[in-house]
Structures are given as C-alpha cells and as structure tokens.
TIRO-2110 file (N, C-alpha, C; in Angstrom, 1 decimal):
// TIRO-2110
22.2, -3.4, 17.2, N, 1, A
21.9, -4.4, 16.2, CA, 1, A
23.2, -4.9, 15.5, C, 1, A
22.9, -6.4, 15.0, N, 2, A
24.4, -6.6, 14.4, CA, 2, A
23.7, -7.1, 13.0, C, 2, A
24.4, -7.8, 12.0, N, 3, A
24.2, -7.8, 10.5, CA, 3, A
23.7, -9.2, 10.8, C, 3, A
22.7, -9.3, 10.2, N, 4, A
21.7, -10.9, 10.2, CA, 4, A
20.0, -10.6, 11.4, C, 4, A
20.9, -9.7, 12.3, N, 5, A
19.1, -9.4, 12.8, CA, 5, A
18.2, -8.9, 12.3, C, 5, A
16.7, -9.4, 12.4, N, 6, A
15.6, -8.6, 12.0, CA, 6, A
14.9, -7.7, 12.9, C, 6, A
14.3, -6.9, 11.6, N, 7, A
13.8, -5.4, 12.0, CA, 7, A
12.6, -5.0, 12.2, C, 7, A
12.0, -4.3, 12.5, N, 8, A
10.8, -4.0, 12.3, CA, 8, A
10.4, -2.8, 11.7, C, 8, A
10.1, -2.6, 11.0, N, 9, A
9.6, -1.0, 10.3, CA, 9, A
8.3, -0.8, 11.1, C, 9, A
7.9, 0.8, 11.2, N, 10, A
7.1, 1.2, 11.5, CA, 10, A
6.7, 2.8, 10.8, C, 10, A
5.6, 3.4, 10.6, N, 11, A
5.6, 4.8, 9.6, CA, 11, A
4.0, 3.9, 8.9, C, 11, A
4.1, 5.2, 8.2, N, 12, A
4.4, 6.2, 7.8, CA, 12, A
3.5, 6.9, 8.9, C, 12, A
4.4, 7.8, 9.6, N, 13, A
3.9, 9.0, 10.4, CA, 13, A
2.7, 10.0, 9.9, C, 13, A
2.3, 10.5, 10.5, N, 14, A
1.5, 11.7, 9.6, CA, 14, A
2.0, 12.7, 8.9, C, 14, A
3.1, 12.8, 8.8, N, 15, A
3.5, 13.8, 8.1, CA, 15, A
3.6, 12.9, 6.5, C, 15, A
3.0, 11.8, 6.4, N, 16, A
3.5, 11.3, 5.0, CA, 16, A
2.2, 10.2, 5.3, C, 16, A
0.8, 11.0, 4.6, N, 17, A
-0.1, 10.3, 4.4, CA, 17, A
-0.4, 9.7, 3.3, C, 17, A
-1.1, 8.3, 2.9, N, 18, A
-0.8, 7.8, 2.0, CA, 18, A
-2.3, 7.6, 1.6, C, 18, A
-2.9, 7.4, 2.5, N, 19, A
-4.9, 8.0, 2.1, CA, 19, A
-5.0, 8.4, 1.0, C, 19, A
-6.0, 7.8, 0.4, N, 20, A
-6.4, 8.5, -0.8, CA, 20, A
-5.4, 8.4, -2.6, C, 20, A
-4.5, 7.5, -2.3, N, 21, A
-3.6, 7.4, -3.5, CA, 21, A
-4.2, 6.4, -4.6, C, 21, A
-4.0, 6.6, -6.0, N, 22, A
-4.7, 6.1, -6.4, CA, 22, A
-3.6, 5.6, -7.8, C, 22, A
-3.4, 4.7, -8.1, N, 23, A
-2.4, 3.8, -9.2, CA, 23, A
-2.7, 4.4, -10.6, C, 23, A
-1.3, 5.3, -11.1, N, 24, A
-0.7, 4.6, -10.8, CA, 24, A
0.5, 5.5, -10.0, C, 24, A
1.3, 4.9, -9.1, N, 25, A
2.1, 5.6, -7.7, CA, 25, A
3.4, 5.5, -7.7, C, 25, A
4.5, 6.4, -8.0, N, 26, A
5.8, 5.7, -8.1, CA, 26, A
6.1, 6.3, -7.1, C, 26, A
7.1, 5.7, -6.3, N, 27, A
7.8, 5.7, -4.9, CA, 27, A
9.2, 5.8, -5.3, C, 27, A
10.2, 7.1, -4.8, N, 28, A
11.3, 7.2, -5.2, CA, 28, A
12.0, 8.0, -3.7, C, 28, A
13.0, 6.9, -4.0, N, 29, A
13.8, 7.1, -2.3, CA, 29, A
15.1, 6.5, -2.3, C, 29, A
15.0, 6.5, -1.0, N, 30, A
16.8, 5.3, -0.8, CA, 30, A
16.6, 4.2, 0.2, C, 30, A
17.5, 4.2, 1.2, N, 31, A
17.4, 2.9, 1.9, CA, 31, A
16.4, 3.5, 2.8, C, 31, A
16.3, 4.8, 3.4, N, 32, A
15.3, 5.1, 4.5, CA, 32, A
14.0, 5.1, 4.1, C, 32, A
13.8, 4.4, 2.8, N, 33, A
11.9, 4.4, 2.0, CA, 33, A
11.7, 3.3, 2.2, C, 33, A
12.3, 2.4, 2.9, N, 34, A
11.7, 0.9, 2.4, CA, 34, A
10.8, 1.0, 3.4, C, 34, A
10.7, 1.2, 4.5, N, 35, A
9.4, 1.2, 5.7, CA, 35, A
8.2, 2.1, 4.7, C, 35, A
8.6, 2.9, 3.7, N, 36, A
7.2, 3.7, 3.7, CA, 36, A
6.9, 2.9, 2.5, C, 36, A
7.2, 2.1, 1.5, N, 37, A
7.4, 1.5, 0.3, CA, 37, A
6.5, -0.2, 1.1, C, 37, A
6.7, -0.3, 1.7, N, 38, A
6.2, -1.6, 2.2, CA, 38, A
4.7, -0.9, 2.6, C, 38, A
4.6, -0.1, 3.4, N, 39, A
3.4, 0.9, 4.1, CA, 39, A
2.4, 0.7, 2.8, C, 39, A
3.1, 1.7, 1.7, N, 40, A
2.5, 2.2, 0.5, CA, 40, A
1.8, 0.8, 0.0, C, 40, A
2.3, -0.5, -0.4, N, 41, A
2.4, -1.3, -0.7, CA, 41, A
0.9, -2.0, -0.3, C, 41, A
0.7, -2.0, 0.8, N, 42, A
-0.9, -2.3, 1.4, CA, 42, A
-1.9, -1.0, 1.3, C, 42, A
-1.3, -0.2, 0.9, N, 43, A
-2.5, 1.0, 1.1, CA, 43, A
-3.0, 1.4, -0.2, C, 43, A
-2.7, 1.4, -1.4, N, 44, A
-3.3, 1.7, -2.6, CA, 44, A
-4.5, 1.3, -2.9, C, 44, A
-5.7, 1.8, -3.3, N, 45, A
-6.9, 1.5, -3.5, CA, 45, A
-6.8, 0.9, -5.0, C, 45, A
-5.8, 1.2, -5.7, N, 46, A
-6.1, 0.2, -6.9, CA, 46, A
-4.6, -0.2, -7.8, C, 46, A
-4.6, -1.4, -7.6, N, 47, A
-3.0, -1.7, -8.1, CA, 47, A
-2.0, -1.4, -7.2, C, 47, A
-0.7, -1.7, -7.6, N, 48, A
0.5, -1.6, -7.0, CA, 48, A
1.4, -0.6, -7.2, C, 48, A
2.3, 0.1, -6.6, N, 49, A
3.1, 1.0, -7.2, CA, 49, A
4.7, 0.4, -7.6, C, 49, A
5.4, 1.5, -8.2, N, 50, A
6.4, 1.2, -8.9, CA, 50, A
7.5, 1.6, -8.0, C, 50, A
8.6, 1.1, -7.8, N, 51, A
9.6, 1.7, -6.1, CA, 51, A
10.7, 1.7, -6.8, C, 51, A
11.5, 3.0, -6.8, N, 52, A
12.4, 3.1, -7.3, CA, 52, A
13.7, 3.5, -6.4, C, 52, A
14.8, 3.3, -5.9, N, 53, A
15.4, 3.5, -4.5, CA, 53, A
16.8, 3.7, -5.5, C, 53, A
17.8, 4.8, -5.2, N, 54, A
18.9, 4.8, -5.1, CA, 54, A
19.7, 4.2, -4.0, C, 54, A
20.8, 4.0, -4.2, N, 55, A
21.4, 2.5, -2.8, CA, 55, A
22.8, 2.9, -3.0, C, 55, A
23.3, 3.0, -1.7, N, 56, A
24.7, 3.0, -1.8, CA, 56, A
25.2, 1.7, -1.7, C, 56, A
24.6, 0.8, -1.7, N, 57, A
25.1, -0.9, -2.0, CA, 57, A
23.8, -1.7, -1.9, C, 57, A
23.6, -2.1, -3.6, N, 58, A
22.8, -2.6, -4.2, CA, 58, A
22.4, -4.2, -4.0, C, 58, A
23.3, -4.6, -3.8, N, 59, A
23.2, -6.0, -3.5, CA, 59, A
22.7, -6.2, -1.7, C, 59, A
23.1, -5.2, -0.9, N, 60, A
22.5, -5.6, 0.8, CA, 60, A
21.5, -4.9, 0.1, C, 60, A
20.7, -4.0, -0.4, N, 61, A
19.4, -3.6, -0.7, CA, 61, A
19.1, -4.2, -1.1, C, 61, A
18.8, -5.0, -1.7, N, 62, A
18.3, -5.8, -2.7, CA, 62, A
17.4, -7.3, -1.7, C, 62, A
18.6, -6.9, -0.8, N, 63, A
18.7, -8.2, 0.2, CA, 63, A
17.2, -7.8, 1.4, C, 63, A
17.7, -7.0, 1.4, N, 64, A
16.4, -6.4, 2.1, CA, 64, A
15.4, -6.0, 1.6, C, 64, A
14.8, -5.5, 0.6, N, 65, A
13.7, -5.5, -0.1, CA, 65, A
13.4, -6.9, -0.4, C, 65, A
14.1, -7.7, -0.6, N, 66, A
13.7, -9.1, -0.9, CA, 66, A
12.9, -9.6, 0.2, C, 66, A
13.6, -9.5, 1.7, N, 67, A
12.9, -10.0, 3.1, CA, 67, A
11.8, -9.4, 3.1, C, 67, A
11.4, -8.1, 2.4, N, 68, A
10.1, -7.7, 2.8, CA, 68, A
9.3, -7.6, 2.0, C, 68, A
9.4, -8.6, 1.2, N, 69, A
8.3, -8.5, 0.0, CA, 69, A
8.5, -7.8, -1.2, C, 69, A
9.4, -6.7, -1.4, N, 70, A
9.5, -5.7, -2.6, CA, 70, A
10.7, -6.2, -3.2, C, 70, A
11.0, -7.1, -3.9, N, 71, A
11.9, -7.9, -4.4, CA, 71, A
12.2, -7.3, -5.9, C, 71, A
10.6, -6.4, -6.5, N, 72, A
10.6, -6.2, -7.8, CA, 72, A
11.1, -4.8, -7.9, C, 72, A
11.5, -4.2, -6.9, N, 73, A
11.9, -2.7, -7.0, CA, 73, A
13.0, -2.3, -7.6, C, 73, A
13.1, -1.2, -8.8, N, 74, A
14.2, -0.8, -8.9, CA, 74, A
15.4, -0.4, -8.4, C, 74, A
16.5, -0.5, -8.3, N, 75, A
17.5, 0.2, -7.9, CA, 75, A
18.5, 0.2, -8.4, C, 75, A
19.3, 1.4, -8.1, N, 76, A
20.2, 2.6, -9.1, CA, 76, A
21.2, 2.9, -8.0, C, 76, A
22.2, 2.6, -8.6, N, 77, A
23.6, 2.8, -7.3, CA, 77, A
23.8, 3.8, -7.4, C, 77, A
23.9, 4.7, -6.0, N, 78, A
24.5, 6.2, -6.1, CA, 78, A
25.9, 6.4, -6.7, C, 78, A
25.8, 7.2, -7.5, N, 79, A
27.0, 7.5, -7.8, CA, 79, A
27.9, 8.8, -7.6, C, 79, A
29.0, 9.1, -7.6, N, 80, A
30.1, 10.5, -7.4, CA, 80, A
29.1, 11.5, -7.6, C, 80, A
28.7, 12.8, -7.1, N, 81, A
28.3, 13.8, -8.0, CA, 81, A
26.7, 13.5, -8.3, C, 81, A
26.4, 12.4, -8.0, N, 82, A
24.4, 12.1, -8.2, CA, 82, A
24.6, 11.9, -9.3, C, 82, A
25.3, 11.4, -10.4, N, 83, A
24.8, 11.3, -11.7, CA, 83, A
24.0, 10.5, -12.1, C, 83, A
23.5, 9.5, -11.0, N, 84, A
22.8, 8.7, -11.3, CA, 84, A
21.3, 9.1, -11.1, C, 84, A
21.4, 10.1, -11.0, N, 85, A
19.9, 10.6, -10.3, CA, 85, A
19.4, 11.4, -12.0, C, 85, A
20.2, 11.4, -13.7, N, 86, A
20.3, 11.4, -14.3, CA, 86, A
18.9, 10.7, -14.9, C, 86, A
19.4, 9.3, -14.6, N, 87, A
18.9, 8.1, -14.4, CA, 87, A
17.3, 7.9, -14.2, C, 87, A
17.5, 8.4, -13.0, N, 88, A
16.2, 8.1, -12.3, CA, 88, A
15.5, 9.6, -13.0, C, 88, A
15.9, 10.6, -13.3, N, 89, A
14.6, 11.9, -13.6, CA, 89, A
14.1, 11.5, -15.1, C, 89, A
14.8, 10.7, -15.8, N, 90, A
14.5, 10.2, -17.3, CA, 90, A
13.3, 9.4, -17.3, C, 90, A
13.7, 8.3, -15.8, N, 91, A
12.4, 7.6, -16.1, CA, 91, A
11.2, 8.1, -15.7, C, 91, A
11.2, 9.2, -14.4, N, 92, A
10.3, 9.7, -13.9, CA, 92, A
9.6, 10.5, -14.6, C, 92, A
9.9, 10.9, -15.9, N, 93, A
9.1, 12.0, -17.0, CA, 93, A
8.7, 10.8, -17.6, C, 93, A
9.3, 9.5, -17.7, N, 94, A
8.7, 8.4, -18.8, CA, 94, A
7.1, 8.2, -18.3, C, 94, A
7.0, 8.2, -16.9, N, 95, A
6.1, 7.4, -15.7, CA, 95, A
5.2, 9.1, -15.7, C, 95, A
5.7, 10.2, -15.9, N, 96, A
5.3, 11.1, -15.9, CA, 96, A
3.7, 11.3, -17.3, C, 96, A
4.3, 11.4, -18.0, N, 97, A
3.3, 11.1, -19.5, CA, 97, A
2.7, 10.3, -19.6, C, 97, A
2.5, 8.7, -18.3, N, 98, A
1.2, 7.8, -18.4, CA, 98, A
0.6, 8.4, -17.3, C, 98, A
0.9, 9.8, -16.4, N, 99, A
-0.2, 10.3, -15.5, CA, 99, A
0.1, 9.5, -14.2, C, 99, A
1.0, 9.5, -13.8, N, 100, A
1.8, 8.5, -12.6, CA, 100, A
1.8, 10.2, -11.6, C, 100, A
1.7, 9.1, -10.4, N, 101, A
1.7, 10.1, -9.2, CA, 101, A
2.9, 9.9, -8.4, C, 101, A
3.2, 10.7, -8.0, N, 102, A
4.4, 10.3, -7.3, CA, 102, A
5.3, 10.8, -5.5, C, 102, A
5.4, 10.3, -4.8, N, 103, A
6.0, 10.4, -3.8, CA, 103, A
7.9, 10.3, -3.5, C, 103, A
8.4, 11.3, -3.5, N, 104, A
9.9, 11.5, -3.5, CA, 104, A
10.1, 11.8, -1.9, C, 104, A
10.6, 10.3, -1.3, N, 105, A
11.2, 10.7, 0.3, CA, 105, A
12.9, 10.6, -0.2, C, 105, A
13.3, 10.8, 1.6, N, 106, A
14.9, 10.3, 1.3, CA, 106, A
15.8, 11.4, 2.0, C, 106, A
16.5, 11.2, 0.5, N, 107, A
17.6, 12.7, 0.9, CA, 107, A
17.1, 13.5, 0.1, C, 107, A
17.3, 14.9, 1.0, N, 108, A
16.7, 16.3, 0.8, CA, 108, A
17.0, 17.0, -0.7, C, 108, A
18.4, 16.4, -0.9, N, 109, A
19.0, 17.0, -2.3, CA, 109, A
18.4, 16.1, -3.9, C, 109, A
18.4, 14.6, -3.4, N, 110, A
17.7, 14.2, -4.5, CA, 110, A
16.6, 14.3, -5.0, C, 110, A
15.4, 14.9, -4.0, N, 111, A
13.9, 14.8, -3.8, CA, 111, A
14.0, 16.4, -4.8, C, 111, A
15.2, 17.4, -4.4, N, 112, A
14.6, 18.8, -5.0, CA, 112, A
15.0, 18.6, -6.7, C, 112, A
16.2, 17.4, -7.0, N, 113, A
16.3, 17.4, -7.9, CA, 113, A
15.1, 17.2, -9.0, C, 113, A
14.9, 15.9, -8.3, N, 114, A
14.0, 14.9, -9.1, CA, 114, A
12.5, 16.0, -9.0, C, 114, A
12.1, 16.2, -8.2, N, 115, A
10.6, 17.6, -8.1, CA, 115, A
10.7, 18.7, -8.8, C, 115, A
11.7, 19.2, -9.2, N, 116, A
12.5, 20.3, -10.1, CA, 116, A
12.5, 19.8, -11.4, C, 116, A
12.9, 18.6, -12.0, N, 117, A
12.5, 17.8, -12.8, CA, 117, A
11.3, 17.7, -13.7, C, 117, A
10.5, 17.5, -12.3, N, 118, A
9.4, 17.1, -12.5, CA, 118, A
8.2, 18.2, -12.7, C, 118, A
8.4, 19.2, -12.2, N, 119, A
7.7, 20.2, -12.6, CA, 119, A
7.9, 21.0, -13.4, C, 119, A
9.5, 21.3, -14.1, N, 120, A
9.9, 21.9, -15.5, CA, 120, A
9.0, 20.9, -16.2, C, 120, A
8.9, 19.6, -16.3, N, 121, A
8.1, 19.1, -17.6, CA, 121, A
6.6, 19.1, -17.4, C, 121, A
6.3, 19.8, -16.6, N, 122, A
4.5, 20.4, -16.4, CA, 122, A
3.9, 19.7, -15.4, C, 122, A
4.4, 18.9, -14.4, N, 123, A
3.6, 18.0, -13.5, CA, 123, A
2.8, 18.5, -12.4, C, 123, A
2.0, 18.5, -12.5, N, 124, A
1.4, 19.6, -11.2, CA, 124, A
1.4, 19.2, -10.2, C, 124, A
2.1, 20.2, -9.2, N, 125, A
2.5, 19.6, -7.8, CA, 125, A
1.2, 19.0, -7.1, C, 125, A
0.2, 18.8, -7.7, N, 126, A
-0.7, 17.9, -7.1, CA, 126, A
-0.3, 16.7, -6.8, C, 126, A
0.4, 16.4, -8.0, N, 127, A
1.0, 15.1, -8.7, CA, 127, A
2.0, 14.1, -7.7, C, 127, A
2.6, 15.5, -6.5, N, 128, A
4.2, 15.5, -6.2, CA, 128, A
4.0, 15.7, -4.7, C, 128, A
4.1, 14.2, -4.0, N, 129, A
4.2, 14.4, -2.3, CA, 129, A
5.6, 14.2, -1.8, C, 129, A
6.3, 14.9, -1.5, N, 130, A
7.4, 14.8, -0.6, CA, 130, A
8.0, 15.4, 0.5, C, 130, A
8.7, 14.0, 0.8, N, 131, A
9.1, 14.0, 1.8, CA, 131, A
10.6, 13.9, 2.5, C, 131, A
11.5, 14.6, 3.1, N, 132, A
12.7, 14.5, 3.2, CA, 132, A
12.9, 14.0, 4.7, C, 132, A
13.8, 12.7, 4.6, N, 133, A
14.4, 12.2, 5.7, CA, 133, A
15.7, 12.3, 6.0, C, 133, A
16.8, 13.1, 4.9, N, 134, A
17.7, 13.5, 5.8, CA, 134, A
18.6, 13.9, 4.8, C, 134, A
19.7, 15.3, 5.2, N, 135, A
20.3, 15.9, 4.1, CA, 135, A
22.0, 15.4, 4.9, C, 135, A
23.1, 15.3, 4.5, N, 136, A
24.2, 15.3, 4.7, CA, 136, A
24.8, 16.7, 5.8, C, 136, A
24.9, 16.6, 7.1, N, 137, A
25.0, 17.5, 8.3, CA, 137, A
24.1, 18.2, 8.7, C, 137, A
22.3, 17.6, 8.7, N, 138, A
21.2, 18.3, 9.3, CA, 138, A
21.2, 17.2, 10.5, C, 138, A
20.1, 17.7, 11.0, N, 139, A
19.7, 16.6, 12.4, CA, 139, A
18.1, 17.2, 12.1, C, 139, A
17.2, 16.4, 13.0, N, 140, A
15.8, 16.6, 13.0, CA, 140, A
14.7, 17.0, 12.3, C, 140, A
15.4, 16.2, 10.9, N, 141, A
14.1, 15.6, 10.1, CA, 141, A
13.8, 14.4, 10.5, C, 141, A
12.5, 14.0, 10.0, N, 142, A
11.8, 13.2, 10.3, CA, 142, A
11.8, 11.6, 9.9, C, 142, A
END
C-alpha cells in the first residue's frame, strides 16, 4: 500500500460481538478501532455511539475517520508516559454516571488502564467489553 490508497475494513470478528448493544456506547481505542467504530456505527439498536481514539498523529486520523464517516470522533494525541490516557479516564467516569456502556479495544496497556479506572468507580464489568489488539513486542492478538 502506498499513502493516498484506499482500504477496506473488515471485523468485527467474533471475538468482539456487538449484538445486543444498546445507547448509550462509548468506543475507546486508537487507529486499529476505526474498522470496529465504523462496524459499531451501523449496529446499535438505538442511537449512536461516542468514539474516542488516542492517535499518534491526529491530523492523518482525523483524515481517516473523516473518509469513513466518523468525522465527529474524539481524539487525544498520545503522549510520553500515557498521560494522556489521564485524559481520556476523566471523561470515561464523566460518560460513566449517565450509565454509558463501553467497549475498550486497542492497545493492551491502555484498555487495563482505562477498565481499572473504570471499575474503581463501581462500573460493573457488565458495563465493560474488551478487547486487545496489540501490546508493544507481542505477536498474535487479534
């Protein structure tokens, strides 16, 4: 592939069923969520969900969510150390207290953050689907 071609997404596999989800749904990930974030996007039985992506360059994300419809999604530039992930667990308790459901794919280390997070403030892992697509020197996640 070179920079200007288009892509195709394809997913969400079975290991990341989206059946049964019901708004309101926040989707929290990085650049490897936008296939399940577009997925999610047609599958909700009521309303839309909220997509929140960490990005190591915000502006070609942006670029790309744009081409596929999710233009309105948050994003949060990774920063030294995750402190941006700061960031993102603040609003996730915010989204937490109107009863928001939530799916955390991605990387392995942000997902335990933000889930850790998320269950110190009482969220019941009913609440909490995730899914890890890849940690810094693993191979054969999904």
């Amino acid at each position: 592939m070179r920079e200007g071609d288009t892509c195709q997404f394809f997913g969400p596999r079975r290991s990341r069923d989206l059946a049964g989800l019901k708004a309101p749904v926040v989707l929290f990930g990085d650049e490897t969520s936008f296939g399940i974030a577009a997925a999610l996007r047609n599958n909700l039985q009521a309303g839309g969900a909220l997509h929140m992506f960490e990005a190591t360059d915000v502006t070609e994300s942006r670029q790309a969510l744009e081409a596929i419809g999710l233009g309105e999604a948050r994003l949060i530039a990774r920063s030294v150390g995750d402190d941006h992930l700061t960031t993102v667990e603040a609003e996730m308790l915010r989204l937490a207290a109107n009863g928001a459901q939530f799916i955390l794919t991605g990387k392995a280390s942000s997902i335990q953050r933000i889930s850790r997070a998320l269950k110190a403030a009482g969220v019941a892992s009913s609440r909490i689907k995730a899914k890890a697509y890849w940690a810094p020197g693993k191979t054969g996640l999904d």
